[in-house]
Residue frames as qw, qx, qy, qz and C-alpha x, y, z in Angstrom:
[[0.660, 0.273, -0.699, -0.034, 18.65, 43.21, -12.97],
 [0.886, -0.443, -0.051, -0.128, 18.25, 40.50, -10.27],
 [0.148, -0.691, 0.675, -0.212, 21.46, 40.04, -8.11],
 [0.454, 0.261, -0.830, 0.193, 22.52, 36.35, -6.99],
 [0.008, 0.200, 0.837, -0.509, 21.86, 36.55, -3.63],
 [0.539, 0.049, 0.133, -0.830, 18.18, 37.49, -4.73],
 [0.808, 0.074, -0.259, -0.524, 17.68, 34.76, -6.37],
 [0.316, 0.309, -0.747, 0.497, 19.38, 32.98, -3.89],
 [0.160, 0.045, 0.684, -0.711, 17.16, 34.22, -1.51],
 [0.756, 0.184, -0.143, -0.612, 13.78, 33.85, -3.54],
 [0.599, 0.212, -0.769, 0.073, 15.32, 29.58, -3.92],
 [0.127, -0.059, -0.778, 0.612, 15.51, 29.41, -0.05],
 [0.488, 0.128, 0.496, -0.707, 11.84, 30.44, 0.90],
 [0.676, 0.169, -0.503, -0.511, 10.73, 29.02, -2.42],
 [0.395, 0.167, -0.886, 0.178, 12.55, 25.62, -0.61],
 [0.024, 0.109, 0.872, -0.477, 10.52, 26.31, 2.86],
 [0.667, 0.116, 0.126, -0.725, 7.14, 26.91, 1.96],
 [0.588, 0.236, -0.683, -0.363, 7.86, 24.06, -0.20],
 [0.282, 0.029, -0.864, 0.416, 9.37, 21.72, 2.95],
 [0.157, 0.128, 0.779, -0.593, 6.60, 22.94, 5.09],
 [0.598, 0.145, -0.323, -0.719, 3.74, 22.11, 2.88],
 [0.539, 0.154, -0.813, 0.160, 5.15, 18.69, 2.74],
 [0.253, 0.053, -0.833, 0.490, 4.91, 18.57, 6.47],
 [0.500, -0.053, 0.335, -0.797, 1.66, 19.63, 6.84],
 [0.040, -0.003, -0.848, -0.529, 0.67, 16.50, 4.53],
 [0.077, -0.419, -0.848, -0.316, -2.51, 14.60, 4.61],
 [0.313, -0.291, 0.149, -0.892, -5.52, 16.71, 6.01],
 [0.175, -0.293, 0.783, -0.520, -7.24, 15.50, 8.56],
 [0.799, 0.252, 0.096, -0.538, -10.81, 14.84, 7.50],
 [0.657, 0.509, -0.487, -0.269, -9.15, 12.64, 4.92],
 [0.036, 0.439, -0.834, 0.333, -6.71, 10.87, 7.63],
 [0.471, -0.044, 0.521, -0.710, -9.97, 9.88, 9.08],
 [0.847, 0.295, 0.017, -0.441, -11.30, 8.43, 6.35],
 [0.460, 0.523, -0.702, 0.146, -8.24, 6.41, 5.50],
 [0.015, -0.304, 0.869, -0.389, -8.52, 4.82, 8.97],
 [0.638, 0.148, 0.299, -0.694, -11.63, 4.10, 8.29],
 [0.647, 0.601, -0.339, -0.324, -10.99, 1.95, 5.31],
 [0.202, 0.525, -0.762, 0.321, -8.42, 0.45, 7.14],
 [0.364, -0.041, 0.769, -0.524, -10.72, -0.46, 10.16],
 [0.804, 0.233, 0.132, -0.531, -13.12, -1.89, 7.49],
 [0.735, 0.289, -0.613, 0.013, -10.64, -4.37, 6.15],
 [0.293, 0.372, -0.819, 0.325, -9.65, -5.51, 9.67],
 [0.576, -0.002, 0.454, -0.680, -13.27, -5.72, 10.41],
 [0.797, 0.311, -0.204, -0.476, -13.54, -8.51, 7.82],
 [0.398, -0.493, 0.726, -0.267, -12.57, -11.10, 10.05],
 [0.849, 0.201, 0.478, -0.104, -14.35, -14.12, 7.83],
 [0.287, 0.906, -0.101, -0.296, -11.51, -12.83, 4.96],
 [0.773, -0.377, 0.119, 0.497, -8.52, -13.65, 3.54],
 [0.236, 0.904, -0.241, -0.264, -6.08, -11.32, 1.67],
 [0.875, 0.218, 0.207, 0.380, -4.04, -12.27, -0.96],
 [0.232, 0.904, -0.271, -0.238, -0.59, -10.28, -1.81],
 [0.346, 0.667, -0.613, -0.245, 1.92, -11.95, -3.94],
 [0.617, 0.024, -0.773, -0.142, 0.56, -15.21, -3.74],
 [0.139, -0.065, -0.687, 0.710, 0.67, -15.22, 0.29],
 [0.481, -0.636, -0.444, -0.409, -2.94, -15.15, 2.29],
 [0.192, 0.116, -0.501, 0.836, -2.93, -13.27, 5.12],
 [0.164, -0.618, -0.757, 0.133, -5.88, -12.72, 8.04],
 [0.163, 0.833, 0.306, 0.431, -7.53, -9.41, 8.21],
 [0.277, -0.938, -0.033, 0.203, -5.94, -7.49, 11.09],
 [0.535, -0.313, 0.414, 0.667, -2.48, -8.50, 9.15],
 [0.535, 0.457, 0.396, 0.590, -3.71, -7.35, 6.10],
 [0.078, 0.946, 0.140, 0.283, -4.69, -3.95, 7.56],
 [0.385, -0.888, 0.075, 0.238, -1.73, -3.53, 9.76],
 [0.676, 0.065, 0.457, 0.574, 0.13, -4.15, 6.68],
 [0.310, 0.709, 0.440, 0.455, -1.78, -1.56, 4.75],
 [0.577, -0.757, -0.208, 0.225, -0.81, 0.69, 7.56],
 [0.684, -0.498, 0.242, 0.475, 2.56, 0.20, 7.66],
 [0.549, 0.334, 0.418, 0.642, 2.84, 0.66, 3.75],
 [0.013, 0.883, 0.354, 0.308, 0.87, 4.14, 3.92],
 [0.368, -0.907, 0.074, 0.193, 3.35, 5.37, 6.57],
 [0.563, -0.268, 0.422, 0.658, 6.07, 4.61, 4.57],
 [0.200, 0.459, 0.526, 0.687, 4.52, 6.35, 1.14],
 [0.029, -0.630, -0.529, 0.568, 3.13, 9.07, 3.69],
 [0.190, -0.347, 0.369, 0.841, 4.33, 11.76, 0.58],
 [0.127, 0.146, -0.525, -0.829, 2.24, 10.69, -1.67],
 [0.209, -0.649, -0.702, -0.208, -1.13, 10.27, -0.26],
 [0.076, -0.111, 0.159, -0.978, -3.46, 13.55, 0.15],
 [0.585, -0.088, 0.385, -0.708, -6.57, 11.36, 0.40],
 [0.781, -0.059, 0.561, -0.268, -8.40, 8.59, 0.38],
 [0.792, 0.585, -0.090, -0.149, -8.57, 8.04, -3.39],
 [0.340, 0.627, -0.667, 0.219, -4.17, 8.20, -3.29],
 [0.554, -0.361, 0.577, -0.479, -4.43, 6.04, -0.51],
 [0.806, 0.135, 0.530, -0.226, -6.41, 3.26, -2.32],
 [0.737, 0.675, -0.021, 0.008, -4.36, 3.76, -5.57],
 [0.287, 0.807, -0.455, 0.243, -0.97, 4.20, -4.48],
 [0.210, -0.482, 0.748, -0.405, -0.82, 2.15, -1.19],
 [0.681, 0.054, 0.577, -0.447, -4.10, -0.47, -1.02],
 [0.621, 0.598, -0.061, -0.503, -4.15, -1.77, -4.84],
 [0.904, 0.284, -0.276, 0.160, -1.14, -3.71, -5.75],
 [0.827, -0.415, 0.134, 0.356, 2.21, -4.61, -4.64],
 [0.107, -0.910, 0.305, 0.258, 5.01, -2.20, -4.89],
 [0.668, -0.230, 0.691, 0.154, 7.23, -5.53, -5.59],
 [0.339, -0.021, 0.915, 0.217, 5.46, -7.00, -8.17],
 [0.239, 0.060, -0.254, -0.935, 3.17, -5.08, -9.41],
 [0.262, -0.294, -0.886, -0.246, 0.01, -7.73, -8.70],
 [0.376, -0.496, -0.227, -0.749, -3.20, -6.87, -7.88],
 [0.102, -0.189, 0.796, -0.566, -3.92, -7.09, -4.03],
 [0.488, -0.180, -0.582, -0.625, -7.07, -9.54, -3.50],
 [0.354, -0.170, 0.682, -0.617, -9.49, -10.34, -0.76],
 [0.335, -0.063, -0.918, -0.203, -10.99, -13.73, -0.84],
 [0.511, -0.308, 0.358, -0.719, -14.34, -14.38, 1.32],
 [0.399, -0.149, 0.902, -0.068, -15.25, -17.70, 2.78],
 [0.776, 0.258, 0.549, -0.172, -17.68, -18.41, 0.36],
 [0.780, 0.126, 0.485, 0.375, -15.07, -18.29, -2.39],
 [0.044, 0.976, 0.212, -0.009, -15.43, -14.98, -3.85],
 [0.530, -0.489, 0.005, 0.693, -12.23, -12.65, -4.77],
 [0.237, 0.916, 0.104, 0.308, -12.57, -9.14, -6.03],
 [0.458, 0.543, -0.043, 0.703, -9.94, -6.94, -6.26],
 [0.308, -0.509, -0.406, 0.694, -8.78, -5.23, -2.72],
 [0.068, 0.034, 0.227, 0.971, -9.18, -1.83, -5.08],
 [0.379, -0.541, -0.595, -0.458, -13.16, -2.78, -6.17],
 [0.484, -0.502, -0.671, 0.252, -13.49, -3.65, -2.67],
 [0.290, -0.422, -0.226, 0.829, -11.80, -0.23, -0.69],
 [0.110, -0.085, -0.260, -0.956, -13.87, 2.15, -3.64],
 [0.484, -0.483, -0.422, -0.595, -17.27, 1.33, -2.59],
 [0.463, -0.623, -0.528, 0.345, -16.45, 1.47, 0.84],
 [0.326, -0.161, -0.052, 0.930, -15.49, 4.93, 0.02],
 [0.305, -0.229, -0.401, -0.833, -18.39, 5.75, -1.55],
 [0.509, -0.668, -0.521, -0.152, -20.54, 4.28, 1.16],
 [0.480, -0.530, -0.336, 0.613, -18.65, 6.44, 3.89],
 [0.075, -0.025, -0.007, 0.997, -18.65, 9.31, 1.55],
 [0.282, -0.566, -0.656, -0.411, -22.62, 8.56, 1.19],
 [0.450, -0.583, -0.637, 0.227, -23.17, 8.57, 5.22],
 [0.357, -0.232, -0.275, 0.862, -21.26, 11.86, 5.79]]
């Protein structure tokens, strides 16, 4: 029969493998691509970005998209969680983030950030 403090002690490493999983999070390749994505919205300097009605210029929209990803660091392991969990809609309000180009044009920040993933996952 299992004692308490075994299963006590089986709880506690269970906890740090757990805690340092967690801290290893995203991997690195991935990180890479993520800033990539990032540096391709703030390279679309003829843009605007739309989040809850508000238009914003491109280096705000990516150091926004930034700022959100370091706060939701937990729950992105790559690019895909990244562009679904952090780049897609508004935490708030649940609307769809949108990027407007000057010649009128607005697709869906999502449409937009998945075929730049697929064209960086093309080049590699």
């Amino acid at each position: 029969m299992i004692g308490l403090r075994s299963v006590v002690a089986v709880l506690a490493v269970s906890l740090l493998v757990a805690n340092a999983s967690a801290a290893e999070g995203i991997a690195e390749p991935e990180r890479r691509t993520i800033e990539a994505l990032i540096a391709s919205v703030a390279g679309l300097g003829d843009a605007t970005f739309i989040r809850n009605g508000q238009s914003y210029g491109a280096s705000k929209a990516a150091r926004f998209l930034r700022e959100k990803w370091a706060s939701r660091e937990s729950e992105v392991k790559s690019a895909e969680d990244f562009i679904e969990r952090v780049a897609s809609f508004s935490s708030t309000t649940s609307k769809p983030y949108l990027i407007r180009f000057a010649d009128g044009r607005e697709i869906r920040s999502a449409d937009y950030l998945r075929a730049e993933l697929a064209r960086l996952r093309r080049a590699d």
